[in-house]
Short mmCIF file of the C-alpha atoms (twelve columns), coordinates in Angstrom:
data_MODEL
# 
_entry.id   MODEL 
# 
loop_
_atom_site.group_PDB 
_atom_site.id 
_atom_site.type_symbol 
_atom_site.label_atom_id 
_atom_site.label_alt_id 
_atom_site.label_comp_id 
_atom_site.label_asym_id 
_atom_site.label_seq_id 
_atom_site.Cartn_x 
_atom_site.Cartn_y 
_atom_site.Cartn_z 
_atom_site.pdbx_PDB_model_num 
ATOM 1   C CA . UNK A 1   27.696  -64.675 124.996 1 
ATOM 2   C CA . UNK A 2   24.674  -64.614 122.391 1 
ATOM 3   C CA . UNK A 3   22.917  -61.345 121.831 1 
ATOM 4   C CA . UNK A 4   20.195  -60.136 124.230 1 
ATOM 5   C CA . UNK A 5   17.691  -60.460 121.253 1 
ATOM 6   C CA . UNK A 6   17.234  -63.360 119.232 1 
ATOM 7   C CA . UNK A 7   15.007  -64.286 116.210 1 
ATOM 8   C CA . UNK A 8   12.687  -67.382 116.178 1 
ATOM 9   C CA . UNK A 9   14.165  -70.240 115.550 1 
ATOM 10  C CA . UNK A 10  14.451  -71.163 111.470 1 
ATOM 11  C CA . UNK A 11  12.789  -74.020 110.776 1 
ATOM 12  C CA . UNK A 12  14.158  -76.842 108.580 1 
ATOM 13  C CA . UNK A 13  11.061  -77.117 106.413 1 
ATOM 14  C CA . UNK A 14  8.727   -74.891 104.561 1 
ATOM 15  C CA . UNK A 15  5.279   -76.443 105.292 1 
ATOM 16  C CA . UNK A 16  3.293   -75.383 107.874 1 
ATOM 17  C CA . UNK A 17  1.749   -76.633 111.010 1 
ATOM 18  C CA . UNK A 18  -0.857  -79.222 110.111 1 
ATOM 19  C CA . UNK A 19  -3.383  -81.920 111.085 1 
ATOM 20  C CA . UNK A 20  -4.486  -84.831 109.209 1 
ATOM 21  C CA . UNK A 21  -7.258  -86.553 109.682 1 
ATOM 22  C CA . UNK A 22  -6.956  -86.633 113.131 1 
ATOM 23  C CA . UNK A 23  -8.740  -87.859 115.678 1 
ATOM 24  C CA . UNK A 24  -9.026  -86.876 118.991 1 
ATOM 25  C CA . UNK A 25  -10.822 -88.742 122.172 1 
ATOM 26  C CA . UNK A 26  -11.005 -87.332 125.702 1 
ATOM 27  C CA . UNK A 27  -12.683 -90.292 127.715 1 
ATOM 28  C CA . UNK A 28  -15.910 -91.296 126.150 1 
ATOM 29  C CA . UNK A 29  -16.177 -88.102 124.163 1 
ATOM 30  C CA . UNK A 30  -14.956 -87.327 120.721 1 
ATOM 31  C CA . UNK A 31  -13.052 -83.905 120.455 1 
ATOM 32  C CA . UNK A 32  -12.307 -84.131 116.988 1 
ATOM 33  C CA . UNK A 33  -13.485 -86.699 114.437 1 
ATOM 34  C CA . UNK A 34  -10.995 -86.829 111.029 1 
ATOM 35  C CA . UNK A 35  -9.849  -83.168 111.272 1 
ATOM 36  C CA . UNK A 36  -7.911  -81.318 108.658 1 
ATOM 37  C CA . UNK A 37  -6.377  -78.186 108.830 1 
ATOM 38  C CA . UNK A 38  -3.358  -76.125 108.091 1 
ATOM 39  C CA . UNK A 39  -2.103  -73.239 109.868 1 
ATOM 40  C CA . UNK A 40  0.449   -71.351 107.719 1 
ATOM 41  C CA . UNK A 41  -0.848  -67.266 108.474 1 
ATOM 42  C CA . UNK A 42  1.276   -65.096 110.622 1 
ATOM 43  C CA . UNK A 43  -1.637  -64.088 112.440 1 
ATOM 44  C CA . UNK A 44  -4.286  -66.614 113.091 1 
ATOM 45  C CA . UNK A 45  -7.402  -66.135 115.512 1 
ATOM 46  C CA . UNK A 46  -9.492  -69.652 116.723 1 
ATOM 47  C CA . UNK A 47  -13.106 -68.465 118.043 1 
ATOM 48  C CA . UNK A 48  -15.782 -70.579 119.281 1 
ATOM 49  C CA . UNK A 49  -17.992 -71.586 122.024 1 
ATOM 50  C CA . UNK A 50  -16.367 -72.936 125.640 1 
ATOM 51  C CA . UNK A 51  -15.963 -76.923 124.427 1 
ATOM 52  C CA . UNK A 52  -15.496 -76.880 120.719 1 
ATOM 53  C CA . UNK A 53  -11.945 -77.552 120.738 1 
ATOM 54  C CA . UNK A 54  -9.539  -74.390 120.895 1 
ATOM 55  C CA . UNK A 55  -7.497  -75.518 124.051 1 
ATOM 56  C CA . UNK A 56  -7.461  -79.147 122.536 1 
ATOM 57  C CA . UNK A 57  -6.105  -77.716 119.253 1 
ATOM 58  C CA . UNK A 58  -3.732  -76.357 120.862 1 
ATOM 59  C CA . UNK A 59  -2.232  -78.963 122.999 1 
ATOM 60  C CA . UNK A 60  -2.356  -81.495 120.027 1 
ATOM 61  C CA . UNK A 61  -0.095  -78.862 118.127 1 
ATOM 62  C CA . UNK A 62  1.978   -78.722 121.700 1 
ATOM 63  C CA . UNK A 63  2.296   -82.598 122.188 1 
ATOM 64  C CA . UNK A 64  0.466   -82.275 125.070 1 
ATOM 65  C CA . UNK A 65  -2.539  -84.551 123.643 1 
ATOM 66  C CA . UNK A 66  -1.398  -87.098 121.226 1 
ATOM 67  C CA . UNK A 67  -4.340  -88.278 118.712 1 
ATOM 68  C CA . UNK A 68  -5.828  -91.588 118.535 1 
ATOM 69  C CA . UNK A 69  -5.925  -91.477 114.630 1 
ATOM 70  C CA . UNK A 70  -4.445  -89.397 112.073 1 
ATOM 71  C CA . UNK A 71  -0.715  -87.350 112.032 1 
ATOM 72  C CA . UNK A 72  0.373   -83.776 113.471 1 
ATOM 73  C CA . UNK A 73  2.692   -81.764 111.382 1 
ATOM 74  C CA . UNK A 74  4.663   -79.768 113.536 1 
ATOM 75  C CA . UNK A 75  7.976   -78.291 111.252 1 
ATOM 76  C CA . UNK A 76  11.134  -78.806 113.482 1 
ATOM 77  C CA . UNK A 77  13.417  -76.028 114.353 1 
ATOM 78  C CA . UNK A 78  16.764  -76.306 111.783 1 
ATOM 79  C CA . UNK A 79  19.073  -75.780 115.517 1 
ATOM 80  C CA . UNK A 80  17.369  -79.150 116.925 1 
ATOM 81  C CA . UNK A 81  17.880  -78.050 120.405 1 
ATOM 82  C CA . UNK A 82  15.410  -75.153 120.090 1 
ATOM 83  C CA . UNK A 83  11.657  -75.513 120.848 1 
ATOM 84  C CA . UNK A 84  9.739   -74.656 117.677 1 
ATOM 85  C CA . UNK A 85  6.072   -73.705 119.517 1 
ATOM 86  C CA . UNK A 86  5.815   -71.968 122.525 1 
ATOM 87  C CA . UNK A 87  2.171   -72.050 124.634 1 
ATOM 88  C CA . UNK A 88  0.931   -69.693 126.890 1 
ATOM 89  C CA . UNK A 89  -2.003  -70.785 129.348 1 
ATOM 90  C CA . UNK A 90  -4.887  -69.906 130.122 1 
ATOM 91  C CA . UNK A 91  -4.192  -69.970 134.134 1 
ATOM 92  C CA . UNK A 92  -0.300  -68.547 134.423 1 
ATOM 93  C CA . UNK A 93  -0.613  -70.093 137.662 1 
ATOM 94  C CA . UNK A 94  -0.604  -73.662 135.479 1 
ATOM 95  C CA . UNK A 95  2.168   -72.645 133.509 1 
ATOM 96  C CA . UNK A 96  4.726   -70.665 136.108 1 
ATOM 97  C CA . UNK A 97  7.238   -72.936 137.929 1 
ATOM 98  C CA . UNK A 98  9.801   -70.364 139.661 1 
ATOM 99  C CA . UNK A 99  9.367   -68.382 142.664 1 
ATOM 100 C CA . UNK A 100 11.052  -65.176 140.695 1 
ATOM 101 C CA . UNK A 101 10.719  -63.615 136.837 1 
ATOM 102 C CA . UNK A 102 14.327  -63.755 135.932 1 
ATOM 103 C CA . UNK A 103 13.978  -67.626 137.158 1 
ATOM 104 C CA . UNK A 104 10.968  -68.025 134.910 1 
ATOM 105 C CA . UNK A 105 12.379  -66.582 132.107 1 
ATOM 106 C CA . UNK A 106 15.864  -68.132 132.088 1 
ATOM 107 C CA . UNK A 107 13.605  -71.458 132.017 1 
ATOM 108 C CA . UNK A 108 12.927  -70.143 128.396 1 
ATOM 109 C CA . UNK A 109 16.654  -70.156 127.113 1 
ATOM 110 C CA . UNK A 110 17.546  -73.683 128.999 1 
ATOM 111 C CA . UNK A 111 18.334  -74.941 125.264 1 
ATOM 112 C CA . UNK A 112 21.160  -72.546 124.862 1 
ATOM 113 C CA . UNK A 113 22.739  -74.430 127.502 1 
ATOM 114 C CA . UNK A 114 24.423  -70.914 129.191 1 
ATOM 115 C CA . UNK A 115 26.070  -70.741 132.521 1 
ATOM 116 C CA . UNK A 116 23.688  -69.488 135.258 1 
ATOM 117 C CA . UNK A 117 25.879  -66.189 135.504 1 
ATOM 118 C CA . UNK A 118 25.062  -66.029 130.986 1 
ATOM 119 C CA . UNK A 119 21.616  -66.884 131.755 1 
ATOM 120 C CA . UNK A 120 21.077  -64.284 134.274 1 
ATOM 121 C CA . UNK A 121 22.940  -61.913 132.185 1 
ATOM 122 C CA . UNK A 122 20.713  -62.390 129.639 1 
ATOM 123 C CA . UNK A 123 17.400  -62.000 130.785 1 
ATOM 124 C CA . UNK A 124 18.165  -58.729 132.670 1 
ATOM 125 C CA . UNK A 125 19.945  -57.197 129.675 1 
ATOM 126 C CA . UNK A 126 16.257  -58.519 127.769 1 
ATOM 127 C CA . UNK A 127 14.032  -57.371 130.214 1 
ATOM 128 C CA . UNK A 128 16.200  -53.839 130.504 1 
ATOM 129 C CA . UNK A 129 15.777  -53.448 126.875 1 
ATOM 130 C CA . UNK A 130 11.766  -53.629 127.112 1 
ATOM 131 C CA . UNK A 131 12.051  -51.228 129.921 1 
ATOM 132 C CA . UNK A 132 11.289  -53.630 132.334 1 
ATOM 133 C CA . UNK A 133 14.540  -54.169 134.462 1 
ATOM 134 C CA . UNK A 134 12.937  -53.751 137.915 1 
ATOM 135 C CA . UNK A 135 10.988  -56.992 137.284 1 
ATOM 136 C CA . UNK A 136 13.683  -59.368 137.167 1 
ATOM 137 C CA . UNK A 137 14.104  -60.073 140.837 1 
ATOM 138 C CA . UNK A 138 10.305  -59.873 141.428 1 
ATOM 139 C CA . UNK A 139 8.731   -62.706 143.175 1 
ATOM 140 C CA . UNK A 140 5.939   -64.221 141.258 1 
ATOM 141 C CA . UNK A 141 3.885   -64.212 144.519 1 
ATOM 142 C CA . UNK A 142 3.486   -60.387 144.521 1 
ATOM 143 C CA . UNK A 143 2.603   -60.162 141.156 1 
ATOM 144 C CA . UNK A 144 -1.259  -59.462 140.006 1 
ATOM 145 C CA . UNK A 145 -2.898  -62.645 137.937 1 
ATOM 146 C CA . UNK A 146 -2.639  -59.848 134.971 1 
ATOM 147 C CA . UNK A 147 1.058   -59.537 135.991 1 
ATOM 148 C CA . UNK A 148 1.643   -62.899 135.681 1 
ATOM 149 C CA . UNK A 149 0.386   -63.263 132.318 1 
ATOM 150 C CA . UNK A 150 2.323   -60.691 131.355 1 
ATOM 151 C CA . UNK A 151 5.223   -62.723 132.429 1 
ATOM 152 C CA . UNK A 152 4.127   -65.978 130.391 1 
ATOM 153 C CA . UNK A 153 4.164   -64.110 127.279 1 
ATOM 154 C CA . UNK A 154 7.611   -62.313 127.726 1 
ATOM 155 C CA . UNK A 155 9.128   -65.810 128.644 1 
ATOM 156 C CA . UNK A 156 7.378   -66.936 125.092 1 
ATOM 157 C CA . UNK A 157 9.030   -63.989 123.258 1 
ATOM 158 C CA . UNK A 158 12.541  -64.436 125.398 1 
ATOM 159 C CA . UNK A 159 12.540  -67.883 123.963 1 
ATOM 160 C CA . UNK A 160 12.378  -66.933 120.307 1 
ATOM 161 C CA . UNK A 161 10.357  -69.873 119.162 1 
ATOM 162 C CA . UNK A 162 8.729   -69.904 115.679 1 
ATOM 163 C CA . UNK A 163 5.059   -70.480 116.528 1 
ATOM 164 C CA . UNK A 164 3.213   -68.774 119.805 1 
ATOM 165 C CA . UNK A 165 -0.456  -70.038 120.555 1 
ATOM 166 C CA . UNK A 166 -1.881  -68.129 123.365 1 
ATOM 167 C CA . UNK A 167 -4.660  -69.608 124.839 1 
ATOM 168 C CA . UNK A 168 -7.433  -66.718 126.314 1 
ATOM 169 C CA . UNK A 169 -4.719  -64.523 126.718 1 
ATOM 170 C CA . UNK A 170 -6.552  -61.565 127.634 1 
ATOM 171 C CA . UNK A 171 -8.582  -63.254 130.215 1 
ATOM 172 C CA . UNK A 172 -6.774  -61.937 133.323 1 
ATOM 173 C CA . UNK A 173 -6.028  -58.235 131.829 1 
ATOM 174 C CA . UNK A 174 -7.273  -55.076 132.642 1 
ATOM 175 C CA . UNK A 175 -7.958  -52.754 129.434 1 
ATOM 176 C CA . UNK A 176 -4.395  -50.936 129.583 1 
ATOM 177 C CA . UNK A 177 -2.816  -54.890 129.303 1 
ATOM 178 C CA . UNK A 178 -5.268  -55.543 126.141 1 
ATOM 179 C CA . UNK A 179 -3.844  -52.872 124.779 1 
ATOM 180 C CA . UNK A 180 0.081   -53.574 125.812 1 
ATOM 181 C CA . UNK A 181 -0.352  -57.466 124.671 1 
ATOM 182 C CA . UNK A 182 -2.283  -56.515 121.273 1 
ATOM 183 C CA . UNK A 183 0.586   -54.251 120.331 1 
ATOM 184 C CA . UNK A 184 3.244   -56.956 120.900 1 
ATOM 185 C CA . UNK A 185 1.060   -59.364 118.609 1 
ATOM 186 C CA . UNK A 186 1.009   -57.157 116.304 1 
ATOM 187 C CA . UNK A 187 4.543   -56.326 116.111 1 
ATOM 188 C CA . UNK A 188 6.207   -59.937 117.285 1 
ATOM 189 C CA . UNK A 189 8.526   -61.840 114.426 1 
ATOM 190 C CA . UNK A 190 7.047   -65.099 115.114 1 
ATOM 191 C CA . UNK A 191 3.785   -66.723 113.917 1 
ATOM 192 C CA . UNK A 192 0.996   -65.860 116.568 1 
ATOM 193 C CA . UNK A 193 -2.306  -68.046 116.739 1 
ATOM 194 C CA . UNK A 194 -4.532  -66.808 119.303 1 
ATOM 195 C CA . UNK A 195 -7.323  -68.803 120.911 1 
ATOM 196 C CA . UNK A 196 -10.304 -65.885 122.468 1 
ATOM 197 C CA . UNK A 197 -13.796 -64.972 123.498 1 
ATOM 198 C CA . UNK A 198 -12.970 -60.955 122.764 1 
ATOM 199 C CA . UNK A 199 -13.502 -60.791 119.014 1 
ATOM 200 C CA . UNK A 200 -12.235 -57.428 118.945 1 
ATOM 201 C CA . UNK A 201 -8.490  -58.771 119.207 1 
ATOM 202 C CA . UNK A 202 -8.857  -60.993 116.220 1 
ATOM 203 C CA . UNK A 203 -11.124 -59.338 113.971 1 
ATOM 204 C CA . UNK A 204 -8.788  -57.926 112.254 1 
ATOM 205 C CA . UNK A 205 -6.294  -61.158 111.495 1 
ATOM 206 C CA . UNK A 206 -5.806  -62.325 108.151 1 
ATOM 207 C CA . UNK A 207 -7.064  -65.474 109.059 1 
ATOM 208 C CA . UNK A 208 -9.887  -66.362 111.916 1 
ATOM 209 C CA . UNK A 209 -11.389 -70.535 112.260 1 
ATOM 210 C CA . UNK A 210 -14.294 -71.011 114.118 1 
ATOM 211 C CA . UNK A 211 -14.481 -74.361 115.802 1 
ATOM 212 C CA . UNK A 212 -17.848 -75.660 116.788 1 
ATOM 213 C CA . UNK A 213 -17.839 -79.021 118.694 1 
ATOM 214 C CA . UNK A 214 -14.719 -80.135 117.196 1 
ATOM 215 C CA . UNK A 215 -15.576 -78.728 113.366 1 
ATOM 216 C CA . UNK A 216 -14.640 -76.415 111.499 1 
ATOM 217 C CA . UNK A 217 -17.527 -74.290 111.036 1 
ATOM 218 C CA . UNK A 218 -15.903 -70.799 109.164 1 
ATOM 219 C CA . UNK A 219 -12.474 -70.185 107.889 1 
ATOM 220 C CA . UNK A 220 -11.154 -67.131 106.592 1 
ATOM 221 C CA . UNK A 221 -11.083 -63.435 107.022 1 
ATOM 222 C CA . UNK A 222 -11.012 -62.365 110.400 1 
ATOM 223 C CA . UNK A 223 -13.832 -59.823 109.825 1 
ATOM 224 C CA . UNK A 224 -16.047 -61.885 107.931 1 
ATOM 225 C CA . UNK A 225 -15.871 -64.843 110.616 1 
ATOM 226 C CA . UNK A 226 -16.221 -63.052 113.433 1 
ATOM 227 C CA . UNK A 227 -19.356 -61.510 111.663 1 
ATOM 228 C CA . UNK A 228 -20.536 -64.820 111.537 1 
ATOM 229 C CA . UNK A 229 -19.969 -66.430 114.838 1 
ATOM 230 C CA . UNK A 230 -21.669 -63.417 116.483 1 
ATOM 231 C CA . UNK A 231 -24.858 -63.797 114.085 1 
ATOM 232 C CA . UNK A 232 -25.030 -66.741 114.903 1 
ATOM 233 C CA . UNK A 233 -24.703 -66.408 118.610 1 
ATOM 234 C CA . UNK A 234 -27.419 -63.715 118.490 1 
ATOM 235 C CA . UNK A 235 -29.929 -65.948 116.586 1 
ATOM 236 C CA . UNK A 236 -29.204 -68.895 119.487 1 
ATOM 237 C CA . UNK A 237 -29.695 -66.548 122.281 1 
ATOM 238 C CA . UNK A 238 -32.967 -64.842 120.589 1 
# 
């Protein structure tokens, strides 16, 4: 029986998640033209307007979008078996499959190939340790849409992948959740890259990018790009 913790998976090679050149088209419309980026930070913030690209970013990194042009460096977990990135929604509803949280959660460790009885075993002994035992044989259904969110993120953490992009996580939490889910970026093992509209929880990353229509239009300190996303919001709406 593995331990009720693990540690994101090691991966097999030292270079980060990266895109080259790559080329994205959604229809008749262009999402990104020749990008290049690479994402190597433990703490990485994407900003930017509804439309310039955050979600796409994501799913590219995800394998959810596959480019028309250009290559996707995703490293590969050294244990094969084990996801590498982990993605959390924007709508849980889009992202939750089982009618319980112990069900949704055990989804997470399906790579460890446990027995049901392990797998069970497991995620209450997790969920106990966060203080969070009574939630296991919740239904989903009763849950709040904050609740739920809640519930993607611990089955991101349960499954101890290497890279977490959270897309608008905040988006369905009241003030007391910011707080709760800030905290647990902060303090998580793996690489976080969060995709949001609140500033506030990504001013302070090492690294913020902020995508306009598919560009790269600032890189670097969290602080400084913020600064100049909402400057430059300001002078648009002026």
């Amino acid at each position: 029986m593995p331990s009720a913790f693990k540690t994101p998976a090691k991966l097999s090679a030292s270079m980060p998640i990266a895109l080259d050149g790559v080329t994205l088209l959604r229809g008749n419309t262009t999402v990104f033209q020749s990008l290049t980026l690479g994402l190597n930070e433990s703490r990485i913030g994407l900003i930017g307007d509804n439309g310039a690209g955050k979600s796409s970013l994501f799913r590219l990194i995800c394998g959810l979008d596959l480019a028309q042009s250009g290559q996707v460096h995703v490293p590969v977990a050294a244990d094969r078996a084990a996801p590498a990135v982990g993605m959390m929604f924007q709508n849980p509803d889009e992202q939750i499959i089982f009618p319980t949280v112990e069900e949704e959660l055990a989804l997470s460790l399906r790579h460890l190939r446990l027995s049901r009885t392990e797998t069970q075993t497991h995620v209450r002994t997790w969920l106990a340790a966060r203080g969070l035992a009574d939630w296991a044989p919740r239904a989903i259904g009763s849950l709040s849409q904050g609740q739920r969110q809640h519930v993607c993120w611990l089955a991101l953490l349960i499954g101890a992948h290497q890279t977490l992009l959270l897309d608008e996580p905040f988006s369905s939490l009241d003030l007391p959740g910011q707080v709760v889910l800030s905290k647990e970026i902060a303090t998580a093992p793996q690489q976080v890259i969060v995709s949001t509209h609140v500033l506030d929880h990504v001013r302070h990353f090492e690294r913020v990018i902020w995508l306009d229509k598919g560009c790269v239009r600032a890189d670097g300190l969290g602080t400084d790009v913020c600064a100049q996303y909402e400057a430059d919001v300001s002078a648009r709406m002026g």
